[in-house]
N, CA, C and O atoms as a Tinker XYZ file with bonds, in Angstrom:
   204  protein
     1  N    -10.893000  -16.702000  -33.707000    73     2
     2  CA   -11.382000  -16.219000  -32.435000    64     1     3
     3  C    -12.863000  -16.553000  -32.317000    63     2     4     5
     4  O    -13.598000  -15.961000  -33.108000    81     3
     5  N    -13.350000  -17.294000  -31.572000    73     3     6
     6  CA   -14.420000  -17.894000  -31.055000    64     5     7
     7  C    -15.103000  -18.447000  -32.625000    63     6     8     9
     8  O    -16.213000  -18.116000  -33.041000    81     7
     9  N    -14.261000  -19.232000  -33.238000    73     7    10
    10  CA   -15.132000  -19.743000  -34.643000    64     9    11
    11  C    -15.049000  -18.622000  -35.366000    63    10    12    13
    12  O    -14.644000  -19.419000  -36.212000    81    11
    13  N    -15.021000  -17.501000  -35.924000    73    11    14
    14  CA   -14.711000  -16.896000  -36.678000    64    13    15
    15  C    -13.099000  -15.937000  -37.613000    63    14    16    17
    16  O    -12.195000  -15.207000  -37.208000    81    15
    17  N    -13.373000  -16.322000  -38.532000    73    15    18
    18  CA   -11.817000  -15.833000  -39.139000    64    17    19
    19  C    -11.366000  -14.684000  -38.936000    63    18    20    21
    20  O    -12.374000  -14.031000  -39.209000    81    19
    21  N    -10.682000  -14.023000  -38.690000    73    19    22
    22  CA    -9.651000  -12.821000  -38.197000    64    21    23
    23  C     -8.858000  -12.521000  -39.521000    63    22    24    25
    24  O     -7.751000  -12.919000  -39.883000    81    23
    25  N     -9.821000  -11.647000  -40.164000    73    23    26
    26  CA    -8.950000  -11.060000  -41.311000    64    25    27
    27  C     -7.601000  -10.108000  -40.897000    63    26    28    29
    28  O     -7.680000   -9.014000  -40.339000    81    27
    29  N     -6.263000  -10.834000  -41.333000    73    27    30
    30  CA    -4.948000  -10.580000  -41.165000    64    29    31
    31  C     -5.025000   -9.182000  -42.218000    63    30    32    33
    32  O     -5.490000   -9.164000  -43.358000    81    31
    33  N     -4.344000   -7.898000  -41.361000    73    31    34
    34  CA    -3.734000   -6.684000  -42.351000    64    33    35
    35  C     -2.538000   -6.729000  -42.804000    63    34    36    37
    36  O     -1.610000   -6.566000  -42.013000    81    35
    37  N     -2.303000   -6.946000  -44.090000    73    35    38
    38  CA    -0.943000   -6.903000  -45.235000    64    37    39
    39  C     -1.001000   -5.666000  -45.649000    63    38    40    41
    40  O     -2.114000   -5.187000  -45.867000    81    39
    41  N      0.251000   -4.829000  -45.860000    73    39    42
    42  CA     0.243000   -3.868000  -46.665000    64    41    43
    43  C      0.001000   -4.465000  -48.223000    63    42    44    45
    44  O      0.288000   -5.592000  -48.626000    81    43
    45  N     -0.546000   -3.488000  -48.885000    73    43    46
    46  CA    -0.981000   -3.945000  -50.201000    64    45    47
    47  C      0.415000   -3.956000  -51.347000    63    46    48    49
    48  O      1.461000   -3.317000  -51.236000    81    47
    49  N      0.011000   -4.897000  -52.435000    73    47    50
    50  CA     1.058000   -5.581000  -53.104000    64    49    51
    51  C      0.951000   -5.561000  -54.535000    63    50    52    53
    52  O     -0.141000   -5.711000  -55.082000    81    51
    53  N      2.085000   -5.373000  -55.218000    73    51    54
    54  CA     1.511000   -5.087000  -56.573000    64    53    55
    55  C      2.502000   -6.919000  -57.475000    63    54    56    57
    56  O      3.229000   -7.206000  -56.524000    81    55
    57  N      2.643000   -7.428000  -57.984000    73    55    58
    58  CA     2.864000   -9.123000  -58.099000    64    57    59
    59  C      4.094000   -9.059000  -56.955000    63    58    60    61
    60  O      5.313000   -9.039000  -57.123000    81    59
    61  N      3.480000   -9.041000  -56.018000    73    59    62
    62  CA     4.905000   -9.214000  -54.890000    64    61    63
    63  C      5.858000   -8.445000  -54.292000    63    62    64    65
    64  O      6.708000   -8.693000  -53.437000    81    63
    65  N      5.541000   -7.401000  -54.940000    73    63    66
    66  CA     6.475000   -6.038000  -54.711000    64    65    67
    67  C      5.567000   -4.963000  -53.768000    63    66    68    69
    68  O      4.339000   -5.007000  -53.694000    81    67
    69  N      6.109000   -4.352000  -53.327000    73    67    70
    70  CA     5.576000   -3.225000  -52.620000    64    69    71
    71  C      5.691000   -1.948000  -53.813000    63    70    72    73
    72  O      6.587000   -1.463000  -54.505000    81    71
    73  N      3.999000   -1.693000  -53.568000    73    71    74
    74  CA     3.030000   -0.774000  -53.937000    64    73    75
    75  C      4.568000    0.631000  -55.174000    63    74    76    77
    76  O      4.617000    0.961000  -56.359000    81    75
    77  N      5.402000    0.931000  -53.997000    73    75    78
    78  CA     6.330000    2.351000  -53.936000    64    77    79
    79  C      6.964000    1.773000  -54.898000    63    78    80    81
    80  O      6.999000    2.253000  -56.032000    81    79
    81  N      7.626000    0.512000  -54.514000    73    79    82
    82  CA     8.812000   -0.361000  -55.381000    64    81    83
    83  C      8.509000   -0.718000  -57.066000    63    82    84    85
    84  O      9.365000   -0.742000  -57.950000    81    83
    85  N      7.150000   -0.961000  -57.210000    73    83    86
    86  CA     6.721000   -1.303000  -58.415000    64    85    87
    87  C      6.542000    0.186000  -58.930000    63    86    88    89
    88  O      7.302000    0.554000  -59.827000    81    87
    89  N      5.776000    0.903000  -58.528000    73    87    90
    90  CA     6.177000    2.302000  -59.797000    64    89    91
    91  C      7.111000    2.924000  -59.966000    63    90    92    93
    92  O      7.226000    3.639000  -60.962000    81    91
    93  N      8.222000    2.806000  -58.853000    73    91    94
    94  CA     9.852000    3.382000  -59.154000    64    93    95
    95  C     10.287000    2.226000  -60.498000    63    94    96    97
    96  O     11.086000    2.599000  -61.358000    81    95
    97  N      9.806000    1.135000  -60.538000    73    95    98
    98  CA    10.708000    0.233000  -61.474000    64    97    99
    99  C      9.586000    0.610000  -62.485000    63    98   100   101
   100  O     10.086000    1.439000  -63.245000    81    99
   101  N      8.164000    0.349000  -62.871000    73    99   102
   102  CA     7.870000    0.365000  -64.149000    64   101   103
   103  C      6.774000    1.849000  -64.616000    63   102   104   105
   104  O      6.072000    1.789000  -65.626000    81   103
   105  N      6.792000    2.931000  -63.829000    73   103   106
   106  CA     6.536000    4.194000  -64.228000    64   105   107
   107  C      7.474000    5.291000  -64.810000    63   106   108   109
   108  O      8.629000    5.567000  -64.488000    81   107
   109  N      6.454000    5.984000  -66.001000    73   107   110
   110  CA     7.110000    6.683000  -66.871000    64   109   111
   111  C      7.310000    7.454000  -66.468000    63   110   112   113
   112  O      6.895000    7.233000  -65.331000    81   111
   113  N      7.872000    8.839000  -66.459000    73   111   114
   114  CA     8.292000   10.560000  -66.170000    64   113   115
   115  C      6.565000   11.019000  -66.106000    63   114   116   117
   116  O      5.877000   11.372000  -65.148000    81   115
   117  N      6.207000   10.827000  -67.670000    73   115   118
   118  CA     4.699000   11.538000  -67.795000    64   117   119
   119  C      3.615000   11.056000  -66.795000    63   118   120   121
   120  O      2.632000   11.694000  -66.417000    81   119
   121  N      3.963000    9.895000  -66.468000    73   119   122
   122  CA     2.850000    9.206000  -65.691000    64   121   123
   123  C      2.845000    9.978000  -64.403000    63   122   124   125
   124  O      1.807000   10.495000  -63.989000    81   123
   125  N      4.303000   10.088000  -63.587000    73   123   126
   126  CA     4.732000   10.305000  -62.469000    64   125   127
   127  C      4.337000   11.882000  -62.520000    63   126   128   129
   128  O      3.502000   12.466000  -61.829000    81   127
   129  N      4.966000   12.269000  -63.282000    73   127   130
   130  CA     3.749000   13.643000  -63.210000    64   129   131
   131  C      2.603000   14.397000  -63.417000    63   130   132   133
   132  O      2.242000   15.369000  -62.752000    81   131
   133  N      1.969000   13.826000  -64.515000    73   131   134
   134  CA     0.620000   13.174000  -64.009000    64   133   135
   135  C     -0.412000   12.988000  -62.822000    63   134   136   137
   136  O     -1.620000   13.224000  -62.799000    81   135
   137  N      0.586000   12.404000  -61.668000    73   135   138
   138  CA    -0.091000   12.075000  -60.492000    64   137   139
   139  C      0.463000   12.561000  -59.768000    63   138   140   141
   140  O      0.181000   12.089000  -58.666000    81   139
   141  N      1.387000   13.544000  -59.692000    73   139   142
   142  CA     2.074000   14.693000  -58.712000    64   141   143
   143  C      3.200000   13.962000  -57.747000    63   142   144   145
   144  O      3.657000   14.325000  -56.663000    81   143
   145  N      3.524000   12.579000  -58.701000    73   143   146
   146  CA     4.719000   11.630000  -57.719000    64   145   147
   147  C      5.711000   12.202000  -58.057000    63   146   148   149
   148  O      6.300000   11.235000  -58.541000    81   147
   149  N      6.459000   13.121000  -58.204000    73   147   150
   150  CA     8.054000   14.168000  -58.173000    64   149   151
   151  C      8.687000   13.415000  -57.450000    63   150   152   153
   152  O      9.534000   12.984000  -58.233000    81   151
   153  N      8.879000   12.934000  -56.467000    73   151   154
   154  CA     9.307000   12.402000  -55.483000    64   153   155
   155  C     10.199000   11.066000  -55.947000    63   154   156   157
   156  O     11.305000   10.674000  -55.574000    81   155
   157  N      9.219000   10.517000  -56.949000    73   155   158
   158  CA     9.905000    9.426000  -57.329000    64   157   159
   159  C     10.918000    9.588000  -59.051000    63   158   160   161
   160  O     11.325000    8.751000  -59.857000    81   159
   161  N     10.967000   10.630000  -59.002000    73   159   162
   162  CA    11.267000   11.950000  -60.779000    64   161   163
   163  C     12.894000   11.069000  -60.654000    63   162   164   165
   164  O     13.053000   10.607000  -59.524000    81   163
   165  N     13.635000   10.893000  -61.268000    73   163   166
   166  CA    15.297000   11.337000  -61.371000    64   165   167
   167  C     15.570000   12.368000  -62.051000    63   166   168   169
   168  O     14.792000   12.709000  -62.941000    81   167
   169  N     16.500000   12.951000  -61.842000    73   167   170
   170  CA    16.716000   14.260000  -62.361000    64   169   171
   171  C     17.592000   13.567000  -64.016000    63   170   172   173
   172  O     18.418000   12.654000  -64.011000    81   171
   173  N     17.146000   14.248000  -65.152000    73   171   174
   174  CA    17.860000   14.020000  -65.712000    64   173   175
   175  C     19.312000   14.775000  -66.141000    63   174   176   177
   176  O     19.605000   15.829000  -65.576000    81   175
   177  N     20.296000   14.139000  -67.263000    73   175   178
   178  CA    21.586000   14.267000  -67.020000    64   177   179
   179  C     21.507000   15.715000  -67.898000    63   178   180   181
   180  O     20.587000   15.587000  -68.706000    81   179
   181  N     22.055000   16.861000  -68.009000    73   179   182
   182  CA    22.115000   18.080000  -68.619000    64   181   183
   183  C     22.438000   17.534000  -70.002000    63   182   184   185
   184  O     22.884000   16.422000  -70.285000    81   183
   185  N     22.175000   18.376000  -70.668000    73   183   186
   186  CA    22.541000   17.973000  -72.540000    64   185   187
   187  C     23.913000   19.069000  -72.615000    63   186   188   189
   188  O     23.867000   20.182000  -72.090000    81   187
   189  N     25.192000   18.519000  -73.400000    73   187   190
   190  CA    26.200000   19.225000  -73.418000    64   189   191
   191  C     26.103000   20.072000  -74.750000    63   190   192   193
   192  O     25.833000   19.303000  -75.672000    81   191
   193  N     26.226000   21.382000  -75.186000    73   191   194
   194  CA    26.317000   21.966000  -75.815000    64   193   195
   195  C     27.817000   22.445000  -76.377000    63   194   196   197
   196  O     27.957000   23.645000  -76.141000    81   195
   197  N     28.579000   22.068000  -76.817000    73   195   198
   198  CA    29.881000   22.040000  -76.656000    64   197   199
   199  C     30.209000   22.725000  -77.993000    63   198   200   201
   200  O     31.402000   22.680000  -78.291000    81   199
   201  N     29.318000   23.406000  -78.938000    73   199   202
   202  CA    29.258000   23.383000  -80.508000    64   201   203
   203  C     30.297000   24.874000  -80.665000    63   202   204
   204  O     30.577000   25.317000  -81.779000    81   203
């Protein structure tokens, strides 16, 4: 625009992945809570006591 560059807005990217997508795949439990991300928690499976 009139000779000057027009910085384009991308949502931000972590190697190609979106920001959400990359700490669901490589964040730990401790980390995630840690930083108050619950949101992204799985519940884990109950331990059977069957003894």
């Amino acid at each position: 625009m009139n000779g000057k560059q027009v910085k384009v807005k991308r949502p931000p990217t972590v190697e190609g992945m979106s920001v959400d997508d990359f700490i669901r795949a490589n964040a730990d439990p401790i980390w995630l809570h840690q930083n108050e991300m619950w949101e992204f928690m799985e519940p884990n499976d109950p331990i059977d006591n069957d003894d």
